[in-house]
FIZA-413604 format. One record per residue (C-alpha): residue number from 1; residue in one letter; x, y, z. Coordinates in Angstrom, 3 decimals, decimal comma. Each point is the difference from the previous one (the first is absolute). Last residue first. Layout:
# FIZA-413604
<rec resi="NUM" resn="a" xx="X" yy="Y" zz="Z"/>
...
//
This chain:
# FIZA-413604
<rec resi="262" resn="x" xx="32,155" yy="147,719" zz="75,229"/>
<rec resi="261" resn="x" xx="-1,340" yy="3,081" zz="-1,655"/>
<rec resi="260" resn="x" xx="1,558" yy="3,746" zz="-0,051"/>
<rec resi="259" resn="x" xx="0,661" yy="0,380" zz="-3,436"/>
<rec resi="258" resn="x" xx="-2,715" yy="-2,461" zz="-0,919"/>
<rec resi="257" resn="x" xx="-2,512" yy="2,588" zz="1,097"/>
<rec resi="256" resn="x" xx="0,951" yy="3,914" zz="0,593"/>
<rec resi="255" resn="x" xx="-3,558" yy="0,517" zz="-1,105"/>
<rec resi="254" resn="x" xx="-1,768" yy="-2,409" zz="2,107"/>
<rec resi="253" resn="x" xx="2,023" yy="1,411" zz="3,127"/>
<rec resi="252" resn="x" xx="-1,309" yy="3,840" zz="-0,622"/>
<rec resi="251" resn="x" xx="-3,761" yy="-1,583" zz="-0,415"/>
<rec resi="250" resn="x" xx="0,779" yy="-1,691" zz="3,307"/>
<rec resi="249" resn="x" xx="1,574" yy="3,143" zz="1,866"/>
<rec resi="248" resn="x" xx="-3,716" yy="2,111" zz="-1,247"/>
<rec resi="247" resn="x" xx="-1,222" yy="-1,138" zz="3,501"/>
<rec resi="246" resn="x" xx="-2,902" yy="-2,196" zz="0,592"/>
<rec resi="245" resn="x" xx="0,990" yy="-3,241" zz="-0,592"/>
<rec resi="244" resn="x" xx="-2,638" yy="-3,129" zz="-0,455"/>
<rec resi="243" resn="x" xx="0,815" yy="-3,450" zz="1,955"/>
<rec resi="242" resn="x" xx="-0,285" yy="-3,138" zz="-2,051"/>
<rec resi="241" resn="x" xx="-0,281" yy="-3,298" zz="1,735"/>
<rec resi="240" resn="x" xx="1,054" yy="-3,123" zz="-1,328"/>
<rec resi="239" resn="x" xx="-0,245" yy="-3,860" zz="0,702"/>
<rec resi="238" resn="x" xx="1,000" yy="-2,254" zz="-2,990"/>
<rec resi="237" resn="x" xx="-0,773" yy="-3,950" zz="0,085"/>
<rec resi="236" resn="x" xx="1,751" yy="-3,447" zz="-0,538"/>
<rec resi="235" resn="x" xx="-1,277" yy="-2,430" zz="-2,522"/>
<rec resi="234" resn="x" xx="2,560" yy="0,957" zz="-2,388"/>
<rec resi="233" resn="x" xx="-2,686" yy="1,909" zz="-2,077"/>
<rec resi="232" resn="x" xx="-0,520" yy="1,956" zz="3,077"/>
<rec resi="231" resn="x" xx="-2,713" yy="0,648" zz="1,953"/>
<rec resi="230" resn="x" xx="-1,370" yy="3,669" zz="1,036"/>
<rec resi="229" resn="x" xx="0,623" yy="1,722" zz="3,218"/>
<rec resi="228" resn="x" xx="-1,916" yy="3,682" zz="0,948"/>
<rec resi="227" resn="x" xx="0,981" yy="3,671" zz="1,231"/>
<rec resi="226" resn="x" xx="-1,889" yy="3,607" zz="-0,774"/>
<rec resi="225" resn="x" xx="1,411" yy="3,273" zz="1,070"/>
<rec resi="224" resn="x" xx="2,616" yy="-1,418" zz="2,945"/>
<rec resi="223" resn="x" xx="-0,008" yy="0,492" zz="3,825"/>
<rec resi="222" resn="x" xx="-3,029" yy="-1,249" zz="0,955"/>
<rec resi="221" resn="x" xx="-0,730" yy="-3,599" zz="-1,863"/>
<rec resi="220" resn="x" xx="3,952" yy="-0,954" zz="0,784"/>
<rec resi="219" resn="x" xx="-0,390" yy="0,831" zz="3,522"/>
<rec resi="218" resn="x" xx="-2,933" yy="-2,364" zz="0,325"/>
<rec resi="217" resn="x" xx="1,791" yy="-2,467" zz="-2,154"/>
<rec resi="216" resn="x" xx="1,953" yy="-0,565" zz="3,789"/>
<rec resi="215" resn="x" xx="1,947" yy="1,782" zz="2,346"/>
<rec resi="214" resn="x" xx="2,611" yy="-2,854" zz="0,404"/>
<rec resi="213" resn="x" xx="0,094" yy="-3,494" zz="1,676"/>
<rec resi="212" resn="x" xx="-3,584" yy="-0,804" zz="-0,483"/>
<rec resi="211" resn="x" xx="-1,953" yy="2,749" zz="1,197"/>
<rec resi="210" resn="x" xx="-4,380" yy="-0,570" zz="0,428"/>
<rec resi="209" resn="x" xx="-0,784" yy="3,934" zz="1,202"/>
<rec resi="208" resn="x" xx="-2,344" yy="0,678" zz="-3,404"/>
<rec resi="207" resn="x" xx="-0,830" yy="-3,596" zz="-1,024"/>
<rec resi="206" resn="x" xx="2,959" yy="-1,517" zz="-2,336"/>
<rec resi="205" resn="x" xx="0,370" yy="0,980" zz="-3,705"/>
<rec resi="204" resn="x" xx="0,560" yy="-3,128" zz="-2,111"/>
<rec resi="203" resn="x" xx="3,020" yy="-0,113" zz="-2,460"/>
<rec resi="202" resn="x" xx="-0,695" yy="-2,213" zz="-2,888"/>
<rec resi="201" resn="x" xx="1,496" yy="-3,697" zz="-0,208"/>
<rec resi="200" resn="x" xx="1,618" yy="-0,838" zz="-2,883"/>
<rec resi="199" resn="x" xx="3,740" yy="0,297" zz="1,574"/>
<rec resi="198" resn="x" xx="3,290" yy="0,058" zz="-2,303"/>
<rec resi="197" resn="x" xx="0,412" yy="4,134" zz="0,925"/>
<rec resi="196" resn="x" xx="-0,753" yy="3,168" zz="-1,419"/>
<rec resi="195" resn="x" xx="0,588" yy="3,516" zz="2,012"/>
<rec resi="194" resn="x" xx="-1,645" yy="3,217" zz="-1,302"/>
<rec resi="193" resn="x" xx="0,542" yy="3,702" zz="1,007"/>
<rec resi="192" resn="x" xx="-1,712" yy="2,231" zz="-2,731"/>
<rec resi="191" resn="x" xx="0,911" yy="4,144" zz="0,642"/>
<rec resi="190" resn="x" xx="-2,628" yy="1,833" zz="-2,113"/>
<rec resi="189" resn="x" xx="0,858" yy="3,592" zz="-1,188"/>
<rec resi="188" resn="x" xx="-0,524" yy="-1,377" zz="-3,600"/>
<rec resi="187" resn="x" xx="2,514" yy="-2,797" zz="0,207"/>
<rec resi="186" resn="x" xx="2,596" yy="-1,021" zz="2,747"/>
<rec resi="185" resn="x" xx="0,481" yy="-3,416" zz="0,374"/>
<rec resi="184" resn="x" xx="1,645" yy="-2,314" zz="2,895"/>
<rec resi="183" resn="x" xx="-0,246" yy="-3,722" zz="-0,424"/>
<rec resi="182" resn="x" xx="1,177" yy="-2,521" zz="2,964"/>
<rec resi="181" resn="x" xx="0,470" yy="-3,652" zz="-1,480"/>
<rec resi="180" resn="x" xx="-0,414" yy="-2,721" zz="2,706"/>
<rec resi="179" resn="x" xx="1,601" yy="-3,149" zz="0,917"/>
<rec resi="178" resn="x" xx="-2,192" yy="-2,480" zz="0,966"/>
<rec resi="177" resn="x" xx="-1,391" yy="-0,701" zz="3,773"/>
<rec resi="176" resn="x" xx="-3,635" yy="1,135" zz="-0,717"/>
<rec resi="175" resn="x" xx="-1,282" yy="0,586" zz="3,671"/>
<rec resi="174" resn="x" xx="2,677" yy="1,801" zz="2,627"/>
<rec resi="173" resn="x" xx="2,283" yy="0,821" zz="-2,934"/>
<rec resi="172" resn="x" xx="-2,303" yy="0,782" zz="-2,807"/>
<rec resi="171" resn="x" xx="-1,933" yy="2,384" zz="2,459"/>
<rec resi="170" resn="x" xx="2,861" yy="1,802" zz="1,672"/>
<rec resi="169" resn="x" xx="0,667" yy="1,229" zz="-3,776"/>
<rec resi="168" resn="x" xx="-3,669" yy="1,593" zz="-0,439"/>
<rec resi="167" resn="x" xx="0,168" yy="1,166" zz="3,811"/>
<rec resi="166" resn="x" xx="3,768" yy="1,681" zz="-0,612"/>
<rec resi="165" resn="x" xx="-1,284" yy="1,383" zz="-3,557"/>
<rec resi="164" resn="x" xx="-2,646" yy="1,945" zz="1,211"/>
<rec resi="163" resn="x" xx="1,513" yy="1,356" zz="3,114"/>
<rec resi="162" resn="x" xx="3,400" yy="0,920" zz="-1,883"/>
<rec resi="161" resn="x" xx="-2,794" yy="1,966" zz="-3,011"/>
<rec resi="160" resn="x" xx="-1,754" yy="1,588" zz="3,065"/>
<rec resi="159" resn="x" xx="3,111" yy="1,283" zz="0,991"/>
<rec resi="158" resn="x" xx="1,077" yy="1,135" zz="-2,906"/>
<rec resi="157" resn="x" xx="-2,821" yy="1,824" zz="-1,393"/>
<rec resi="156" resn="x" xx="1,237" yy="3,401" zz="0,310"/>
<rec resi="155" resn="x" xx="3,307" yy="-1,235" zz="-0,857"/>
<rec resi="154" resn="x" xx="-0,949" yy="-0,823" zz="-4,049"/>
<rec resi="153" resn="x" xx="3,020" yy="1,903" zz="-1,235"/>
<rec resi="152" resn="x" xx="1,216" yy="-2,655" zz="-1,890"/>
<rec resi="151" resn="x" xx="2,795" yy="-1,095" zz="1,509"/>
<rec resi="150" resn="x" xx="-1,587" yy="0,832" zz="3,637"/>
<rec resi="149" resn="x" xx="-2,473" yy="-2,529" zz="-1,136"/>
<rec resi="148" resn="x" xx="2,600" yy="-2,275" zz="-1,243"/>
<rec resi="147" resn="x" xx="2,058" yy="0,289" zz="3,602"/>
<rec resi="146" resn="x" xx="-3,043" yy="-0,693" zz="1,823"/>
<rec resi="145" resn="x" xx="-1,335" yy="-2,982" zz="-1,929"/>
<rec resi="144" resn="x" xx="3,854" yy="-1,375" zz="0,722"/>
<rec resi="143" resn="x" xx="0,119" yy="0,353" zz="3,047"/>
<rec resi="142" resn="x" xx="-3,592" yy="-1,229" zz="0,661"/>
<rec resi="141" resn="x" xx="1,007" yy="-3,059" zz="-2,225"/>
<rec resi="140" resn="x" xx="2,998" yy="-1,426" zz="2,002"/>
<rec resi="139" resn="x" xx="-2,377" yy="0,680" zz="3,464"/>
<rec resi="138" resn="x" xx="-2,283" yy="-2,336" zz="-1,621"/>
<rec resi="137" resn="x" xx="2,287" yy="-2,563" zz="-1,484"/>
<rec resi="136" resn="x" xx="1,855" yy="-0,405" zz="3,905"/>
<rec resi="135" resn="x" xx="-2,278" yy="-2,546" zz="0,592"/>
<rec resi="134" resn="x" xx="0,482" yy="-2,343" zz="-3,354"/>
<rec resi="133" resn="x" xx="-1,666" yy="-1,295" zz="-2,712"/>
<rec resi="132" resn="x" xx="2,600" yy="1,613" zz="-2,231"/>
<rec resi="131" resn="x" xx="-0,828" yy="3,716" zz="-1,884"/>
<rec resi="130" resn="x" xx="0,620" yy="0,667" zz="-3,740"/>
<rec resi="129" resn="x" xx="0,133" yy="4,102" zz="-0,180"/>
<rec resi="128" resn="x" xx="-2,027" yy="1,664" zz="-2,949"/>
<rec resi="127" resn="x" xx="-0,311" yy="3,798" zz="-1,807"/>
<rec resi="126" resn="x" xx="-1,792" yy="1,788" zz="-2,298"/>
<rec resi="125" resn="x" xx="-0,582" yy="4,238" zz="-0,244"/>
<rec resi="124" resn="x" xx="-2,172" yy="0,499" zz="-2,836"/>
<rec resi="123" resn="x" xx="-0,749" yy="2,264" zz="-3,291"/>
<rec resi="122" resn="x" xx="-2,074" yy="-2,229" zz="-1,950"/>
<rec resi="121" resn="x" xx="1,605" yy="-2,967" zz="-2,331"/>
<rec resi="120" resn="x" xx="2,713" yy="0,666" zz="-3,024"/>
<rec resi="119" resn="x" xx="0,900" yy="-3,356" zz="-0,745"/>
<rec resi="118" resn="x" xx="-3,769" yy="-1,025" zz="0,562"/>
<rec resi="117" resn="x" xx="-1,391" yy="1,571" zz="-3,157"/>
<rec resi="116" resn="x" xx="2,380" yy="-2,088" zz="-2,296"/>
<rec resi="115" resn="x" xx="-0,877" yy="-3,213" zz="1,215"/>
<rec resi="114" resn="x" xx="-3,979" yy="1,113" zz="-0,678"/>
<rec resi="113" resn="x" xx="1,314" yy="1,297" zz="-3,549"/>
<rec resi="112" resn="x" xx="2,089" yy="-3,517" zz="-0,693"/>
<rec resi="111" resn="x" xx="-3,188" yy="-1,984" zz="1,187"/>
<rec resi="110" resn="x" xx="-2,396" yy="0,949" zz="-2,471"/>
<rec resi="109" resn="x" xx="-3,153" yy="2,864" zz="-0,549"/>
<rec resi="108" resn="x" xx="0,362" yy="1,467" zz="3,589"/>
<rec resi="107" resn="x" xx="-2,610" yy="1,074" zz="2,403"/>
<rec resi="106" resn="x" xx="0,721" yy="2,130" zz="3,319"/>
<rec resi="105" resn="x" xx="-2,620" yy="-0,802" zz="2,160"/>
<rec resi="104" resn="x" xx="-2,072" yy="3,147" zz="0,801"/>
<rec resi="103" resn="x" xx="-0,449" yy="2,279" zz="-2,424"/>
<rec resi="102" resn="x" xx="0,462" yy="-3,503" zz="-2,435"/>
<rec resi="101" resn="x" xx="-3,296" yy="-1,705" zz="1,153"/>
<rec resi="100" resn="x" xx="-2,099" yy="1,433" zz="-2,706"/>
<rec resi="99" resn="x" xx="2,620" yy="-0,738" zz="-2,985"/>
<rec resi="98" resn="x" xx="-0,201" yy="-3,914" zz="1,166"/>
<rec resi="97" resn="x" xx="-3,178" yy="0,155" zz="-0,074"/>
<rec resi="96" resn="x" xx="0,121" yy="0,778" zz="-3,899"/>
<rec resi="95" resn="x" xx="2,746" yy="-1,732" zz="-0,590"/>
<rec resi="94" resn="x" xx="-0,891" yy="-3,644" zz="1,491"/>
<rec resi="93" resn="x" xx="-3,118" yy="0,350" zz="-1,981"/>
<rec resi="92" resn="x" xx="1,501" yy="0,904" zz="-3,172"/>
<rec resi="91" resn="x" xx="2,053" yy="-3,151" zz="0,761"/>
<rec resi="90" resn="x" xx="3,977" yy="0,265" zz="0,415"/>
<rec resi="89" resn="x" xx="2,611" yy="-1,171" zz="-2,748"/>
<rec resi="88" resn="x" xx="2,893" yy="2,509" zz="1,655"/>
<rec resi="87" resn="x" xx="-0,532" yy="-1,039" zz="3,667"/>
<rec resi="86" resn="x" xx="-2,453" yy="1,566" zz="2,080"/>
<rec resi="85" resn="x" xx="3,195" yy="0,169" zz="2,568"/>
<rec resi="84" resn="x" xx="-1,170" yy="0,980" zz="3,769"/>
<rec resi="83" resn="x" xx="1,832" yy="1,950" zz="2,740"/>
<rec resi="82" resn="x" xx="0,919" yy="0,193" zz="3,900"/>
<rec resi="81" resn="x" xx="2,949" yy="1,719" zz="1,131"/>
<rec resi="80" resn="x" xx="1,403" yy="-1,126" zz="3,281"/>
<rec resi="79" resn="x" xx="-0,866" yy="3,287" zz="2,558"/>
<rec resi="78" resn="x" xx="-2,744" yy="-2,392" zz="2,058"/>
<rec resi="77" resn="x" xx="-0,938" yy="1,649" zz="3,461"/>
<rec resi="76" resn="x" xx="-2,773" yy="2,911" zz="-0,637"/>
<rec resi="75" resn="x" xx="-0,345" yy="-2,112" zz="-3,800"/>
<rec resi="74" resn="x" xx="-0,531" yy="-3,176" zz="1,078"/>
<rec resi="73" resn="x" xx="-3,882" yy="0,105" zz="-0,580"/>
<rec resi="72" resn="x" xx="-0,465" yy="2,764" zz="-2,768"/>
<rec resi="71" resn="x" xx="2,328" yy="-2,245" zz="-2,007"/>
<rec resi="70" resn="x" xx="-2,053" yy="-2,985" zz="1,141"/>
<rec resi="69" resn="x" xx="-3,331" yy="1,417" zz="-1,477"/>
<rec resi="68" resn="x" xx="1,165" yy="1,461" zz="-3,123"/>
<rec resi="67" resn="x" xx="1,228" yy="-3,823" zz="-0,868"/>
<rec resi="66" resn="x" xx="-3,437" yy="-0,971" zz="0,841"/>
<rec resi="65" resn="x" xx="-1,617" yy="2,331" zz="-1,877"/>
<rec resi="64" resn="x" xx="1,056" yy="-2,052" zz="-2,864"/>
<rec resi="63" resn="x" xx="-3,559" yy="-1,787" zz="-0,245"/>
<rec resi="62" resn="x" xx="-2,318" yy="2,984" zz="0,245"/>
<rec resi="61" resn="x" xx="-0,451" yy="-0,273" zz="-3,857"/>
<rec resi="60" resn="x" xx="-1,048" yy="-3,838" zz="0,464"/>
<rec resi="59" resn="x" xx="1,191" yy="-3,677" zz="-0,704"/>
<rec resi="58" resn="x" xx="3,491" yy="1,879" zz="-1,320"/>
<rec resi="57" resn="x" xx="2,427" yy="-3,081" zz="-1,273"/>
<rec resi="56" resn="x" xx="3,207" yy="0,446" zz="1,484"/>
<rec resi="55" resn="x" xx="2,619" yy="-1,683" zz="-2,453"/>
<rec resi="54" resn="x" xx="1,963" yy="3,411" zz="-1,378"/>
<rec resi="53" resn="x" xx="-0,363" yy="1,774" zz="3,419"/>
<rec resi="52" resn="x" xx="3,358" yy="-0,267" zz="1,713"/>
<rec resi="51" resn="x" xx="0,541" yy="0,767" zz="3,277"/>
<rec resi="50" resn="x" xx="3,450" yy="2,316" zz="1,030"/>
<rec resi="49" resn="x" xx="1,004" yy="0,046" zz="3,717"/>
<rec resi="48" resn="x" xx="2,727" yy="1,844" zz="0,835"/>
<rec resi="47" resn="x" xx="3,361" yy="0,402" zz="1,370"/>
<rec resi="46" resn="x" xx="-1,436" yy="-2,630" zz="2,630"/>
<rec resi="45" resn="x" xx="-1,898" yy="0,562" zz="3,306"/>
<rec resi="44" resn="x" xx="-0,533" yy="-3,721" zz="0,783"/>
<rec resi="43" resn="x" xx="-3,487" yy="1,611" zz="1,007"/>
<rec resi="42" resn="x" xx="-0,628" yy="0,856" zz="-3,641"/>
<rec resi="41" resn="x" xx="0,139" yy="-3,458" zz="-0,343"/>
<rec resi="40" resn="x" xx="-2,281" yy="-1,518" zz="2,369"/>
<rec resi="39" resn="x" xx="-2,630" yy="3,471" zz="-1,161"/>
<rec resi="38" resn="x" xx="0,084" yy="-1,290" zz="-3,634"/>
<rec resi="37" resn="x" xx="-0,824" yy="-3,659" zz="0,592"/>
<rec resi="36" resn="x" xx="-2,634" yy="0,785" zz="2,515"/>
<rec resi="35" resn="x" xx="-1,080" yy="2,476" zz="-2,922"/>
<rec resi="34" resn="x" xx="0,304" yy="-2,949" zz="-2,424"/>
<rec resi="33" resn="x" xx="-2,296" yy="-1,900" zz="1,975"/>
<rec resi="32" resn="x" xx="-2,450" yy="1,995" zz="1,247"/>
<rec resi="31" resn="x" xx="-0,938" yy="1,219" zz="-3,703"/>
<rec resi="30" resn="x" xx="-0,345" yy="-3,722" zz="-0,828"/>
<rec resi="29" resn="x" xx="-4,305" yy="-0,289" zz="1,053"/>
<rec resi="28" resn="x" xx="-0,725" yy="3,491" zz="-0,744"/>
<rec resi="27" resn="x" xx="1,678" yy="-0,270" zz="-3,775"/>
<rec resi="26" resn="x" xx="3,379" yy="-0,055" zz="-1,579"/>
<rec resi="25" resn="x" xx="-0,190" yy="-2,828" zz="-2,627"/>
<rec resi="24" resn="x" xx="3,241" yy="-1,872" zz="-0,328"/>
<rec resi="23" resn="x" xx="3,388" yy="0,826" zz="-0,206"/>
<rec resi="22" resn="x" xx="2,297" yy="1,803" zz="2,589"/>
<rec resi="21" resn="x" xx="3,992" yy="0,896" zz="-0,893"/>
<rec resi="20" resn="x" xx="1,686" yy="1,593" zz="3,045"/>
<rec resi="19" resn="x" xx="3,592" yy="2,015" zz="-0,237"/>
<rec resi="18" resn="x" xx="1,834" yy="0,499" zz="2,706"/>
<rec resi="17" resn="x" xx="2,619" yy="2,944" zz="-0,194"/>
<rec resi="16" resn="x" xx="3,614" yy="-0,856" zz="1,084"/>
<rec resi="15" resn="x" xx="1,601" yy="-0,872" zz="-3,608"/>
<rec resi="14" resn="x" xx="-3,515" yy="-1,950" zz="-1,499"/>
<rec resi="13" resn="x" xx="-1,464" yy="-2,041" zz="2,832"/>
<rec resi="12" resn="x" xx="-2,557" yy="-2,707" zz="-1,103"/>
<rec resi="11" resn="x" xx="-3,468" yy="-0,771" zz="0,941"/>
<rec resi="10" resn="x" xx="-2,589" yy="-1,874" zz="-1,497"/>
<rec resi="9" resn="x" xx="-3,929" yy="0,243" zz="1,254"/>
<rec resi="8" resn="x" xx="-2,369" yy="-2,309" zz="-1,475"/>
<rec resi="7" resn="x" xx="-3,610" yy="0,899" zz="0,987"/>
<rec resi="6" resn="x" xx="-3,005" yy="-1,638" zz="1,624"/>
<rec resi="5" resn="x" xx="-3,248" yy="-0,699" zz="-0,318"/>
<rec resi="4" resn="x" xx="-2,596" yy="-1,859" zz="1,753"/>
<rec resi="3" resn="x" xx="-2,835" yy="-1,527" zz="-2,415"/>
<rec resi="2" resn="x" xx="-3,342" yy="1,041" zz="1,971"/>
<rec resi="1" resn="x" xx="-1,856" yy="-2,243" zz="2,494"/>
//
């Protein structure tokens, strides 16, 4: 059998952005690893998430495409910004692939520049309500999902936005029993509802006509654009669902952001 491999993966926060430090050699066998790594904290849905490069060892040219990979991954229901430091004492190597992955990861050459790119983040809409394990928690958060979306000019989606978010919320009450974190975000004529909560276990959509309580996932898979749950470094998990807007009232919202923002 063949030496197994693995990485060392530090982590730190740095003002609200968190900053990850792996070292090792970043081949097939560890790539899993450090995007598991990647995706647990990007799910935590921090100011950002900055990886640094300095200590990766490249086993192959293809090797960073793993950091391509995840952005492309969380990026219909992900708005944290997600960026790598070469680091000022980087390889030739490290540069060079570095350089080819940069249209589509932004690439910075030391921490202070990547810390400086995310005080002035994309043109968004953000906001969050902290709900109890409680009943009443799902009517709480249709109110309030309805009163952001008529904020923001989002009402054509409303409904389906209160009928997302009242399953996703039902969900931690009936089965995860922690208090829950409702996210609202408006970015690129996408509306992203998510709700994280202290439970690992994934959401599992019932049989078509099996009802537990409330409508179901099922309603959740047919109302929005794309949906999913991903763990959390915490060991609880994230469940979103995006829904896509049609009307020009989004782009109008986007560009009155922070002015109007919760």
């Amino acid at each position: 059998m063949g030496r197994r491999t693995s990485l060392a993966i530090g982590v730190r926060t740095v003002g609200e952005a968190v900053v990850v430090s792996p070292s090792g050699t970043l081949e097939l066998t560890t790539a899993p690893q450090l995007r598991t790594f990647l995706a647990r904290r990007l799910a935590d849905q921090p100011a950002a998430v900055i990886v640094m490069l300095q200590d990766l060892v490249l086993a192959r040219a293809y090797s960073l495409s793993v950091f391509t990979n995840l952005a492309r991954q969380v990026a219909d229901w992900s708005g944290t910004p997600f960026v790598l430091v070469t680091g000022r004492n980087r390889s030739h190597e490290l540069q060079r692939h570095s350089e080819l992955i940069s249209r589509f990861i932004p690439v910075f050459p030391d921490l202070a520049s990547a810390l400086a790119s995310i005080r002035n983040p994309p043109a968004r809409q953000l906001t969050k309500l902290r709900l109890a394990p409680e009943p009443h928690s799902a009517s709480t958060a249709r109110r309030f999902v309805a009163s952001v979306c008529e904020l923001w000019h989002c009402e054509e989606v409303s409904e389906d936005a209160v009928a997302i978010t009242s399953e996703l919320v039902a969900n931690v009450v009936r089965h995860a029993h922690t208090d829950a974190d409702l996210r609202l975000e408006l970015r690129r004529q996408v509306l992203t509802v998510a709700v994280s909560d202290g439970s690992p276990d994934l959401p599992v959509r019932r049989p078509l006509g099996v009802r537990e309580g409330g409508m179901g996932l099922g309603i959740v898979a047919t109302l929005a654009t794309s949906w999913g749950a991903n763990p959390t470094s915490s060991g609880g998990k994230l469940v979103w669902a995006t829904i896509r807007l049609r009307s020009p009232n989004a782009r109008m919202a986007i560009n009155n952001s922070w002015r109007n923002g919760l």
